[in-house]
C-alpha angles and dihedrals in degrees: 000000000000114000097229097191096062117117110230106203094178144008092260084077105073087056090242123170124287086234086050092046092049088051106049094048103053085057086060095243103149120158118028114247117235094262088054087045095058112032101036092060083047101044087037101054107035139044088229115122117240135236108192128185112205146152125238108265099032107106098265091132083064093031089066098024100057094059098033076056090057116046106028110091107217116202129172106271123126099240115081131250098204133041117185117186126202143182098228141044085224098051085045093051089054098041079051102052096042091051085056092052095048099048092058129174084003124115091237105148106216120190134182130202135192146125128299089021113109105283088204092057087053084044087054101044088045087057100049087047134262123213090193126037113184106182143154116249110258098045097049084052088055092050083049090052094045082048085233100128119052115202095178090114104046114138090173139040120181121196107197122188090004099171082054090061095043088056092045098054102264104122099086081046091048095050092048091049088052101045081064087055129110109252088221105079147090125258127208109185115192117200133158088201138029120226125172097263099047077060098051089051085058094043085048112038099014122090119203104337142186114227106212118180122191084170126128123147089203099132098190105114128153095233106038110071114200117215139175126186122186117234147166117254097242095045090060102102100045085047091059086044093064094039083052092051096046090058112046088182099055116145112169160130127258111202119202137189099234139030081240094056088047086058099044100049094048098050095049090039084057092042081061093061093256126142104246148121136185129246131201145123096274087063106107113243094259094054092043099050086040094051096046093056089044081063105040092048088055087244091120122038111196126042118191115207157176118227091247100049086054109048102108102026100120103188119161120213102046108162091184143033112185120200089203085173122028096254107240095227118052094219091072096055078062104053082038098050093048090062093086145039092049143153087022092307122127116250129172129213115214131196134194108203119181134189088278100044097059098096087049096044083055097051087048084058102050092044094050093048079215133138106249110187118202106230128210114249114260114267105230071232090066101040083054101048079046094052093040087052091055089051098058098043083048086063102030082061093045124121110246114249127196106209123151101205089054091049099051084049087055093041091056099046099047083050088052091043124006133255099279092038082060107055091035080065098049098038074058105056101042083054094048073052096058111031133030105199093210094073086062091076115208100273131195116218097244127216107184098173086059097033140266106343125352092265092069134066125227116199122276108236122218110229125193113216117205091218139071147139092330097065086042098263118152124173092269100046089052088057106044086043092052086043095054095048108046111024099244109141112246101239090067092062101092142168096026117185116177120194132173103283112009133013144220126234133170116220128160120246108270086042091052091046086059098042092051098051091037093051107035100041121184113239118247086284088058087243116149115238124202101305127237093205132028128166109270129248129240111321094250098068082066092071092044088052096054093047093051099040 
C-alpha cells in the first residue's frame, strides 16, 4: 500500500528507469509537482485506476506519462497500448510532444490524430504500427469507422480534461470510444472539475479507483495580483490600451465573452499597431497552429480568447491575464486567473466590470475566496513617464556604434539646438513611435456602487433582514455572513441594527440587487420562497417593529 503521506524531493524517488530518469532530467524537471506527487507512487505501485483533479499548468501530462513509460511494455506489434483522449488539437499537440521528450532514446511510436491534420499520413503511421495514439474525439471515431485503429490491445486509457469535453459535446463520442475498449485495462481520468456526469463515466466504466485532488480555488497567491477596474462598455478598449502601455513587457492573454468579441478586439488591438491575434474555434487548424506558436515564440504579445479556445494552452511567462468580459461562470475566472504569476514570477490578473456585470463579478468573488482590489484607472501622465522610462533603459542598454554619418548628424543637432534641445527631440520622436496618446480615450474614474463616476452619489437603500439575536446573530456575524455569501465587501455594509427577530442594514443599490437574488434564491421551477431579505418600508416602521419585537 502507498504510503500517501511520503514527501517525494525528486524524481529518484519514485525508483523509475535509468532511461526514464535521463530523460526527464534533461528536460530540467527536478522536483515532482504535487499532482505528480501524488498520482506516479500510486500509479507505480497498484494496479487501481486514477481520478485526478487538477488545474492546467500544474504537471498532469508527466504525471500520467511517466508511469504509463514505465509499466507498459511496448513491443513491436502494430495495435496500440495506449490510447489518450483530449478535447483540443492543441492539448493533444502538447501531450504529444512531451510524451516524445520523455521517452527519450526509446523506440516508442507516438501518433497523434485529430482533425485538419492529413488524414493519409494517420493512415500511414497507423499501417506501419503506433504504440500511442493521443487524438481528439471525433477524428479517432472516424479511424474506428474506417476500421483503421484497432484498440483491441489498450492497457491504458487516459481521459484529460474530461469536464472540457463534457462542455464541448463529447460525451455521447467518449462513451462510444470506450465501449470499444478492452475491459482489462486500466483508466486515468484528468479533470479540473468535477460535474455529475464526469462521475457516472467512473462509476460506469471505472473499477476500483483512487480520487486525487490538487484543486483550491484560494486565489490568493503572492504572485498573482488580482486586480478589477469599473468601466463603461464602451470605454473598455482604450482602457486595455493604457494597461498595455504601463506595462512594455506585457505578454499576456485577453479573454472575451464571445467568438465575436474575440474578433473585434483583435482586430482593433492590431489597427492600433499591437502585437496581437485572436483565437478561437472558428479559427481554421493552420492559423491556429500558426497563431499559437507566434505566441509561444514571443513573436506575438497579446492573445485574445474565448474560454474554450484556451483551455489547453499551457505558456509560461505570462505577465497578464485580461478578463476583458466577467466570465459567467466563476470557475472560469479560476482556470483564467491561474494562468499567471507562476514558477515565482509576478503576474497580474485584470478585470473589466461594467454596470452589468456587477451581480457576476460578485458571484466570481465569492466563489474564488480572493482579495480583488479595485484599481484606479492609468493617468496618460503615468503611461508617459512609463514609456519615457523604457526608452531610456532601451538606449542606456544599447551597444555603442561608431558610425560617422550618425556623428556629423549629431554634431550638427546639438550646434542648431543645444545638447539637451537634441535629445529632447529624439527622446520625442521614439515616443510619437510608440505610443499614440488618441487611442487612450478620455476616461472617467467610475464608481458604480456610488454612481456614475466617484464624484456622485447614488441612493442608500434600506434593506429587513428575517434574522436576529435569537438565531445568534450579533452586528458583526450579519455582516460577515452577507459578505460570505454574496461577495459584497464588508465595509459597504453600513447603519446595522440587529433586533430579536429581523435586522436593519444599509447597501447601495448594486450591492442590495446582489444581495436580493443571492440570498433569496427561486426553486428549479423559478418559484420565490419566503424571502430572508426584502427592501424595507418607510423608516419609521423601524421604530413600530422594535417596539413590537
Amino acid at each position: 500500500m502507498e504510503d500517501k503521506s511520503k514527501t517525494y524531493e525528486s524524481f529518484k524517488d519514485f525508483g523509475l528507469s535509468e532511461d526514464l530518469l535521463l530523460a526527464v532530467e534533461k528536460k530540467g524537471y527536478t522536483t515532482p509537482t504535487e499532482i505528480q506527487s501524488l498520482v506516479i507512487p500510486i500509479a507505480l505501485s497498484t494496479d487501481k485506476d486514477i481520478i485526478a483533479q487538477a488545474k492546467t499548468g500544474t504537471g498532469k501530462t508527466a504525471a500520467f506519462g511517466i508511469p504509463i513509460l514505465q509499466k507498459v511494455e511496448f513491443r513491436k506489434s502494430k495495435a496500440p497500448k495506449v490510447l489518450i483522449i483530449t478535447p483540443t488539437r492543441e492539448l493533444a499537440l502538447q501531450i504529444s510532444d512531451e510524451l516524445k521528450s520523455l521517452k527519450g532514446s526509446r523506440r516508442i511510436r507516438i501518433s497523434t490524430v485529430y482533425g485538419g491534420h492529413s488524414m493519409t499520413d494517420q493512415l500511414k503511421d497507423m499501417e506501419k504500427g503506433i504504440d500511442i495514439v493521443v487524438g481528439t474525439p471525433g477524428r479517432l471515431l472516424d479511424h474506428l469507422g474506417r476500421e483503421s485503429l484497432d484498440l483491441s490491445s489498450i492497457e491504458y486509457l487516459v481521459l484529460d480534461e474530461a469536464d472540457r469535453m463534457l462542455d464541448m459535446g463529447f460525451i455521447d463520442d467518449i462513451m462510444e470510444i470506450i465501449s470499444k475498449l478492452p475491459k482489462e485495462r486500466r483508466t486515468f481520468l484528468f479533470s479540473a472539475t468535477m460535474p455529475k456526469e464526469i462521475v457516472n463515466i467512473a462509476e460506469k466504466f471505472m473499477k476500483e479507483y483512487e480520487h486525487i485532488s490538487t484543486v483550491t480555488y484560494d486565489l490568493t497567491t503572492e504572485n498573482a495580483e488580482q486586480l478589477y477596474f469599473e468601466v463603461e462598455e464602451q470605454d473598455k478598449l482604450p482602457l486595455l490600451c493604457r494597461i498595455i502601455d504601463m506595462a512594455p513587457d506585457f505578454y499576456g492573454l485577453v479573454f472575451c465573452q464571445t467568438k465575436l468579441e474575440v474578433d473585434e478586439v483583435s482586430k482593433r488591438l492590431s489597427d492600433l499597431g499591437y502585437s496581437a491575434d485572436g483565437f478561437h474555434g472558428d479559427y481554421s487548424q493552420y492559423q491556429r497552429e500558426r497563431v499559437l506558436d507566434k505566441f509561444k515564440k514571443k513573436n506575438l504579445r497579446i492573445l485574445v480568447t474565448t474560454d474554450v479556445a484556451a483551455r489547453g494552452i499551457d505558456i509560461d511567462g505570462l505577465t497578464h491575464v485580461i478578463n476583458y468580459s466577467v466570465p459567467r461562470d466563476p470557475e472560469y475566472y479560476v482556470h483564467r486567473v491561474g494562468r499567471t504569476g507562476r514558477a515565482g514570477k509576478k503576474g497580474f490578473a485584470i478585470t473589466f466590470v461594467t454596470r452589468d456585470d456587477y451581480f457576476h463579478f460578485a458571484r466570481v468573488k465569492k466563489f474564488a475566496k480572493a482579495r480583488i482590489s479595485k484599481e484606479k484607472i492609468p493617468q496618460v501622465e503615468d503611461i508617459m513617464q512609463r514609456q519615457l522610462q523604457n526608452v531610456i533603459n532601451d538606449i542606456t542598454n544599447m551597444p555603442r556604434i561608431s558610425n560617422e554619418l550618425y556623428r556629423d548628424v549629431a554634431k550638427e543637432l546639438i550646434e542648431k539646438m543645444g545638447p539637451t534641445g537634441a535629445v529632447e527631440l529624439l527622446i520625442h520622436a521614439l515616443l510619437k513611435e510608440r505610443i499614440d496618446v488618441n487611442r487612450y480615450g478620455d476616461l472617467i474614474q467610475r464608481d458604480f456602487s456610488r454612481g456614475s463616476s466617484s464624484n456622485s452619489k447614488s441612493d442608500t437603500i434600506r434593506l429587513f433582514v428575517g434574522m436576529g439575536t435569537a438565531k445568534g446573530i450579533d452586528k458583526k456575524k450579519l455582516i460577515e455572513y452577507i459578505s460570505e455569501k454574496t461577495g459584497i465587501e464588508s465595509r459597504n455594509i453600513q447603519n446595522v441594527r440587529v433586533y430579536e427577530n429581523f435586522s436593519f442594514i444599509d447597501v447601495n443599490e448594486f450591492d442590495a440587487q446582489i444581495i436580493l437574488k443571492i440570498l433569496n434564491p427561486r426553486d428549479r421551477r423559478g418559484r420565490k420562497g419566503k424571502p430572508l431579505v426584502e427592501r424595507a418600508r418607510e423608516k419609521k416602521t423601524e421604530k413600530s417593529q422594535k417596539t413590537n419585537a
